[in-house]
Phi, psi and omega in degrees: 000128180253113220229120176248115154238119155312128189209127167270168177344051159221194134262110199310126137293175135353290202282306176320325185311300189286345184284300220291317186284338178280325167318310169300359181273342182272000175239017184273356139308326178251337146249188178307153185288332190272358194286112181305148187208140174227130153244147146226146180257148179222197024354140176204154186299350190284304171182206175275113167252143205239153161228140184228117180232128188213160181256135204200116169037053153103332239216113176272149195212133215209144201209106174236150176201132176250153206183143175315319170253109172327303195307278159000261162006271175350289183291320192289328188295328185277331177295313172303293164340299155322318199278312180312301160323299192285322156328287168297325158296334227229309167317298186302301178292029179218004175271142177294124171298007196250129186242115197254356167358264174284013192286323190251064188223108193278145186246314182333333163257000188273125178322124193322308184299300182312321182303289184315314189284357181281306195275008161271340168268098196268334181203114207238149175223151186229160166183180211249158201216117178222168197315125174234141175294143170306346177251016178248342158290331165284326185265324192288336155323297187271086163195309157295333184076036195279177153270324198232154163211153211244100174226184168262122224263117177287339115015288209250346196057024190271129117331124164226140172266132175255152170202174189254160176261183182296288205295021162075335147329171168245167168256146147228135186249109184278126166265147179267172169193000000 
């Protein structure tokens, strides 16, 4: 598991480093050994907030908790995380693989040209979207390690493409309606 950790207007210490990394050894069960994990510490006059963010089977997964005590934070944040994981594991194994989508579905009647382009989408995905801010949108991007991702600007109430330029910036594409 490759764990990026953030710290806002404090300084990582030593020891926070190794509290965030044994928490996360108890959830590196459910993911993959290649699975990206982002934390970020941040401090506010309210307290300490910790957000723990990872991509896990399609499904963003997000553990944010605030709390007087850094430590204290931690474990709640990693326990939550846990919970989330396992939650989404148990779902994903007990749901049936068999995909009738497409099985009664005749080309035979469709008009030739509409057919060739039907039969060049080779692959389709579908998944569920909920509203996000543009800078929650940029880490769940570099966190799959895509160029572009498609979200709903919660903001803006927009459908948005977010994508990276050459030149290492973002883009953003807004739909009208």
């Amino acid at each position: 598991m490759n764990i990026k950790i953030t710290a806002r207007n404090f300084e990582l210490t030593f020891s926070i480093n190794t509290a965030i990394e044994e928490g996360l050894k108890k959830a590196s069960k459910f993911l993959p050994p290649e699975n990206n994990v982002q934390v970020v510490l941040q401090t506010s006059k309210h307290g300490k907030k910790i957000e723990i963010m990872t991509m896990v089977h399609g499904s963003f997964i997000k553990s944010e908790v605030e709390d007087k005590d850094l430590y204290a934070a931690i474990d709640l944040a990693t326990e939550k995380l846990i919970r989330k994981l396992a939650k989404i594991t148990d779902i994903r194994n007990n749901k049936c693989h068999q995909s009738i989508r497409y099985s009664n579905f005749d080309t035979a009647t469709i008009h030739p040209e509409i057919k060739a382009t039907y039969e060049r989408i080779t692959k389709r995905k579908q998944f569920n979207m909920k509203p996000m801010m543009e800078e929650e949108a940029v880490l769940q991007m570099e966190m799959l390690g895509h160029d572009t991702f498609m979200f709903f600007n919660g903001e803006t109430n927009k459908m948005c493409l977010l994508y990276k330029r050459k030149d290492g910036n973002f883009g953003l594409i807004e739909s009208r309606y």
